[in-house]
C-alpha positions as protocol buffer text, in pm:
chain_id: "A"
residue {
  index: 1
  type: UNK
  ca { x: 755 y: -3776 z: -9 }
}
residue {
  index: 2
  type: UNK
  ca { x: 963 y: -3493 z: 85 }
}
residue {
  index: 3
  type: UNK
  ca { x: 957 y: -3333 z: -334 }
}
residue {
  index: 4
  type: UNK
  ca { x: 556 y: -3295 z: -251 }
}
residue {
  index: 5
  type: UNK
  ca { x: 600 y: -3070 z: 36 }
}
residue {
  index: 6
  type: UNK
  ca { x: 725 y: -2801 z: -140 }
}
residue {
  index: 7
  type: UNK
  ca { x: 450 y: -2845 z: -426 }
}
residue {
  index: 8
  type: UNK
  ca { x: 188 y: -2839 z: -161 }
}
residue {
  index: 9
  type: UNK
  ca { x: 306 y: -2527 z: -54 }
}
residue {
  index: 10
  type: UNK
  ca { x: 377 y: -2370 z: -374 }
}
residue {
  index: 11
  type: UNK
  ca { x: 19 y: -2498 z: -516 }
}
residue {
  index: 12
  type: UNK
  ca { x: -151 y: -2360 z: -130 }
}
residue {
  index: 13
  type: UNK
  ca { x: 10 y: -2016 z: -152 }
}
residue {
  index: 14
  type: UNK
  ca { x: -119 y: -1980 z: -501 }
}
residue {
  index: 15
  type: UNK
  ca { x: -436 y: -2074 z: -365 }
}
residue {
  index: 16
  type: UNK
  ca { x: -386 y: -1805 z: -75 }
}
residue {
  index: 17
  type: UNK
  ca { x: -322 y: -1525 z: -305 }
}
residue {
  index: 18
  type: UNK
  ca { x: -592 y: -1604 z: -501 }
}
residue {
  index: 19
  type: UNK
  ca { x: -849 y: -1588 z: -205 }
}
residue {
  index: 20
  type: UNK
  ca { x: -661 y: -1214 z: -70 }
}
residue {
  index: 21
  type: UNK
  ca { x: -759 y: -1080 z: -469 }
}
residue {
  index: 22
  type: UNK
  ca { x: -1123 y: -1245 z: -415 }
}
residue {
  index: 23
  type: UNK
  ca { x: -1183 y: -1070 z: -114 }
}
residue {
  index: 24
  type: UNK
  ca { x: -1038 y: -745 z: -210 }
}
residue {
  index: 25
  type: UNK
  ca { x: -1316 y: -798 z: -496 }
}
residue {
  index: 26
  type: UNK
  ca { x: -1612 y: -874 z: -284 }
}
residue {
  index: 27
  type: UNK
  ca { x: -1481 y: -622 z: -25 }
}
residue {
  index: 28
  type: UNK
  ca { x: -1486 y: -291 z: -336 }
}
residue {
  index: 29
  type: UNK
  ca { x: -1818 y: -471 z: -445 }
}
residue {
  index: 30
  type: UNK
  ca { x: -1959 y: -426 z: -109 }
}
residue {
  index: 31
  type: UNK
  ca { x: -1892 y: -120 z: -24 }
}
residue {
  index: 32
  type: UNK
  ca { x: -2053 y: 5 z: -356 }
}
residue {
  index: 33
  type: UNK
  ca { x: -2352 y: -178 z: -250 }
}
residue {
  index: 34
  type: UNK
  ca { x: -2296 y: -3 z: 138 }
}
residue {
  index: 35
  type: UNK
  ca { x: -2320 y: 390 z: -99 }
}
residue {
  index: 36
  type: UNK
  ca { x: -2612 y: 251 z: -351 }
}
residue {
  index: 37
  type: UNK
  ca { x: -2808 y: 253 z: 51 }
}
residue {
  index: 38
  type: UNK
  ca { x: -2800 y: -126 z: 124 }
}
residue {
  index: 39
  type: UNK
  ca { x: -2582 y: -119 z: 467 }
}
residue {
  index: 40
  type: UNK
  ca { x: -2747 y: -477 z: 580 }
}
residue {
  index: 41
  type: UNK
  ca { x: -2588 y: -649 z: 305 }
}
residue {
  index: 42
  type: UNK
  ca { x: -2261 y: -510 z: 347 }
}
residue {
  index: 43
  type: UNK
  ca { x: -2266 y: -530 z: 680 }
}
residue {
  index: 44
  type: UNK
  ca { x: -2332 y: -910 z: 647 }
}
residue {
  index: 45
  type: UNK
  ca { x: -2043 y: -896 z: 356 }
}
residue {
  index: 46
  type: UNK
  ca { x: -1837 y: -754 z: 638 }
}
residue {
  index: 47
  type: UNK
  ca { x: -1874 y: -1084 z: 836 }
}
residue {
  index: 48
  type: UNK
  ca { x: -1799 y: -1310 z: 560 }
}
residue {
  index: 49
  type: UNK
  ca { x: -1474 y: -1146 z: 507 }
}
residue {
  index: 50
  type: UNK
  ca { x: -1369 y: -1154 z: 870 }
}
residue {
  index: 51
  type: UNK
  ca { x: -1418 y: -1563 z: 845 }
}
residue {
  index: 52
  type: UNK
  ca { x: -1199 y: -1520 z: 491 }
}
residue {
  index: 53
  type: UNK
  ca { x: -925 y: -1332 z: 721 }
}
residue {
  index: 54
  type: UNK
  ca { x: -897 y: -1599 z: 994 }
}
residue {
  index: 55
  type: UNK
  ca { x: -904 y: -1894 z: 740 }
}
residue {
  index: 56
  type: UNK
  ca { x: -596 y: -1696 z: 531 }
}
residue {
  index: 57
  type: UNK
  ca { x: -397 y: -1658 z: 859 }
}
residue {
  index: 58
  type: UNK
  ca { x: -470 y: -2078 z: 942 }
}
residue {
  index: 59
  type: UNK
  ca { x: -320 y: -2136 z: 578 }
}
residue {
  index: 60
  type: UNK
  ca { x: -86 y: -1873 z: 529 }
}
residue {
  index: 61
  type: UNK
  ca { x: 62 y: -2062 z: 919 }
}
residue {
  index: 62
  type: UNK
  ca { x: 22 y: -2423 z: 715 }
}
residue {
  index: 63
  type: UNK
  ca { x: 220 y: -2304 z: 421 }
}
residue {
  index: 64
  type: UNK
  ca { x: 498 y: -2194 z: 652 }
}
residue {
  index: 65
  type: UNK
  ca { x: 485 y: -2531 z: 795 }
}
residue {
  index: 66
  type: UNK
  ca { x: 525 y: -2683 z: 456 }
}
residue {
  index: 67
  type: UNK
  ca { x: 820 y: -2531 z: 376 }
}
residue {
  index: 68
  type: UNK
  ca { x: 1013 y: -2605 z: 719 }
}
């Protein structure tokens, strides 16, 4: 049991830094949509990525737990 602690982490963080690149995506997508003179929808974009922020900093604190 204590070998799949480690691989949950390891497997999680990959995870992790694969949601930080997805957001840095939707976040340059939205603000080209924010200059083509659609502020509502990146506005709402805006939103969505400050749930993505809180939900990285619960599993960024998990992995850390993981690996104690």
């Amino acid at each position: 049991m204590d070998d799949q602690a480690p691989t949950a982490a390891d497997v999680l963080e990959l995870l992790h830094l694969d949601q930080i690149a997805l957001r840095a995506i939707v976040e340059e997508l939205s603000l080209w949509v924010s200059h083509c003179g659609s502020q509502h929808i990146h506005d709402n974009v805006l939103v969505a990525l400050a749930t993505l922020d809180v939900r990285a900093e619960a599993i960024s604190s998990g992995i850390e737990r993981l690996r104690a």
